[in-house]
C-alpha positions as CSV (number, residue, x, y, z in Angstrom):
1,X,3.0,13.5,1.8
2,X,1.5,12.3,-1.2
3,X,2.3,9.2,-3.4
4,X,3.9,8.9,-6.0
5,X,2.0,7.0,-9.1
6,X,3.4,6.5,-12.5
7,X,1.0,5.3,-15.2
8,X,2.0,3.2,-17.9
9,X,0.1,1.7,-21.0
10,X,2.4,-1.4,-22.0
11,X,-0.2,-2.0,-25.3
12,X,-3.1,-1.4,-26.7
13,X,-5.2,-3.9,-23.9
14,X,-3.1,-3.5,-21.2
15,X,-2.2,-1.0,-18.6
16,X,-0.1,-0.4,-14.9
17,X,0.3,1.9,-12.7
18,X,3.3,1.7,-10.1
19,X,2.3,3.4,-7.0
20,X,5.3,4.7,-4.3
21,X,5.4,5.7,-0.9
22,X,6.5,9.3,0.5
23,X,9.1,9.3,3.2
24,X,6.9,9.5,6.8
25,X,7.9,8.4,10.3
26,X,6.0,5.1,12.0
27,X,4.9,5.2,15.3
28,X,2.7,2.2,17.6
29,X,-0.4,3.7,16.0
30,X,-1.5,2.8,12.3
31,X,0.2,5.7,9.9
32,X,-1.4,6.1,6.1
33,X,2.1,4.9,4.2
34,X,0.0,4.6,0.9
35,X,-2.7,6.8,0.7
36,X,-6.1,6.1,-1.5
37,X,-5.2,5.2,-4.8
38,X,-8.1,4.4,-7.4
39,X,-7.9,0.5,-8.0
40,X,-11.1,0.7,-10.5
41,X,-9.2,0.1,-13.9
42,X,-7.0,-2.8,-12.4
43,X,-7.6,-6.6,-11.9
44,X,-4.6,-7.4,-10.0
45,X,-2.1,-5.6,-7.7
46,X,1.1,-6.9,-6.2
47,X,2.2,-4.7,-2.5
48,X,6.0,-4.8,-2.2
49,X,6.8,-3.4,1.4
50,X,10.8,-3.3,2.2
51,X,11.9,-3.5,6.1
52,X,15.3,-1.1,6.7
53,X,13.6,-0.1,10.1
54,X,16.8,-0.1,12.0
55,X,15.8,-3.5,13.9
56,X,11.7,-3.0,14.4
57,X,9.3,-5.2,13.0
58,X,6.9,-3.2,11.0
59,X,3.3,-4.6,10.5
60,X,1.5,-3.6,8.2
61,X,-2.2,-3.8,6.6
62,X,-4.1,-3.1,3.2
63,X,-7.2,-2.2,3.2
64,X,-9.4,-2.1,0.3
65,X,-13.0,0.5,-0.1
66,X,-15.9,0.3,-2.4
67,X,-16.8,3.6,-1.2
68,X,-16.0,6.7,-3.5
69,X,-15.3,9.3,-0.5
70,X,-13.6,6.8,1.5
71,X,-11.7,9.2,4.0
72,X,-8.3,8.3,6.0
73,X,-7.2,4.4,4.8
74,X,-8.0,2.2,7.8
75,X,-11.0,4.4,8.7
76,X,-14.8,3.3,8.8
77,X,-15.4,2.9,4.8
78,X,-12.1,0.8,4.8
79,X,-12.0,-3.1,5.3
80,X,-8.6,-4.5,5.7
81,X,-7.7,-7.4,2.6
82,X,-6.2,-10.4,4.6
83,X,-4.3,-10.6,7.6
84,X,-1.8,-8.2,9.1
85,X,1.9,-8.7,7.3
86,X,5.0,-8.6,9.6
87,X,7.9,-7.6,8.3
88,X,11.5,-7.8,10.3
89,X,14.2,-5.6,10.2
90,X,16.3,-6.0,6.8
91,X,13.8,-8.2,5.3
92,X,10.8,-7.5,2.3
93,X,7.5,-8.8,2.3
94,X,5.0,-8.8,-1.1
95,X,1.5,-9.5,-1.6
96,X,-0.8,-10.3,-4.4
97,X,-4.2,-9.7,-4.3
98,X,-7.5,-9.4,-7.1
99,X,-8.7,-6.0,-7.4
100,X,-11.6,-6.7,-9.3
101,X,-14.5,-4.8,-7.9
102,X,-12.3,-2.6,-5.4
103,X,-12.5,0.8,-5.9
104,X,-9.6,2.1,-3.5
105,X,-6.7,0.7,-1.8
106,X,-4.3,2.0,0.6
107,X,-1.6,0.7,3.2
108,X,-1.1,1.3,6.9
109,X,1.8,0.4,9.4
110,X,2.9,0.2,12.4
111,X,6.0,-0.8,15.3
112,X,6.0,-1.7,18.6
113,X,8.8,0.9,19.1
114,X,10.6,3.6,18.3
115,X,10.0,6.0,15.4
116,X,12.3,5.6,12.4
117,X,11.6,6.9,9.4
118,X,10.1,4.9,7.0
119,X,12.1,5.8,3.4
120,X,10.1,6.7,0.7
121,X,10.3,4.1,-2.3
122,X,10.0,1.0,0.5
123,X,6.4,0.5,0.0
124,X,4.9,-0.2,-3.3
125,X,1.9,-1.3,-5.0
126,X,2.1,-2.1,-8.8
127,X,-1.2,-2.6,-10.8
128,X,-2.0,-4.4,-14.0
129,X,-5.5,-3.7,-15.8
130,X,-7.0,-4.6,-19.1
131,X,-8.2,-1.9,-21.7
C-alpha cells in the first residue's frame, strides 16, 4: 500500500510535507513501511515510529538514495542513515536527520517474531523545506 503524504506551504519561504504509513504486516525480514518519498525540496526531516506491536520489538532503519530510480528502499541504490532504531512494545521512537542533498528516503522494519500488523498512521516522517 502506498503512503500517504500531505503537502503543506506554511508561508511564502517555507514548506512540509507529512508523510504516513499504510497498514502492512512485519515479519523477521526487512518490510518497506515507508516507501520512496522525494526528500529533494526538504532540509530537515523528523521519523516518528510508534511501537503497539502487541509485545515485539520492532527495529527499524532509514535509508536515504541519491539515485533517481532507486528501486525497493533497503535495496542496492539505498544506504541506511545511522544506526538501526529499536523500538519496544508500547513505546515511540523519533529521529532527526538533514536531508540536504538526499533525494529519497524511505523506512524499513522488522521483529524477531510473530507477524502483527503494523497500523497505518504509526510511522511518520514530517519534512520542513525552504522556498
Amino acid at each position: 500500500m502506498a503512503n500517504t503524504e500531505t503537502n503543506t506551504r506554511s508561508s511564502s519561504t517555507q514548506k512540509s510535507k507529512l508523510v504516513t504509513n499504510a497498514a502492512t504486516g512485519l515479519s523477521g525480514s526487512a518490510v518497506v513501511v515507508l516507501d520512496s518519498v522525494d526528500a529533494t525540496a526538504y532540509e530537515r526531516a523528523s521519523i516518528q515510529i510508534i511501537n503497539a506491536s502487541e509485545g515485539a520489538t520492532i527495529t527499524a532503519k532509514v535509508f536515504g538514495s541519491l539515485v533517481d530510480a532507486a528501486g525497493t528502499v533497503g535495496g542496492s541504490n539505498w544506504t541506511q542513515i545511522g544506526d538501526d532504531i529499536s523500538i519496544t512494545n508500547d513505546t515511540s521512537a523519533m529521529k532527526s536527520i538533514a536531508t540536504t542533498g538526499l533525494r529519497k528516503l524511505g523506512v524499513t522494519m522488522s521483529i524477531a517474531s510473530g507477524t502483527p500488523t503494523f497500523n497505518a498512521g504509526n510511522c511518520l516522517m514530517f519534512l520542513q523545506g525552504t522556498i
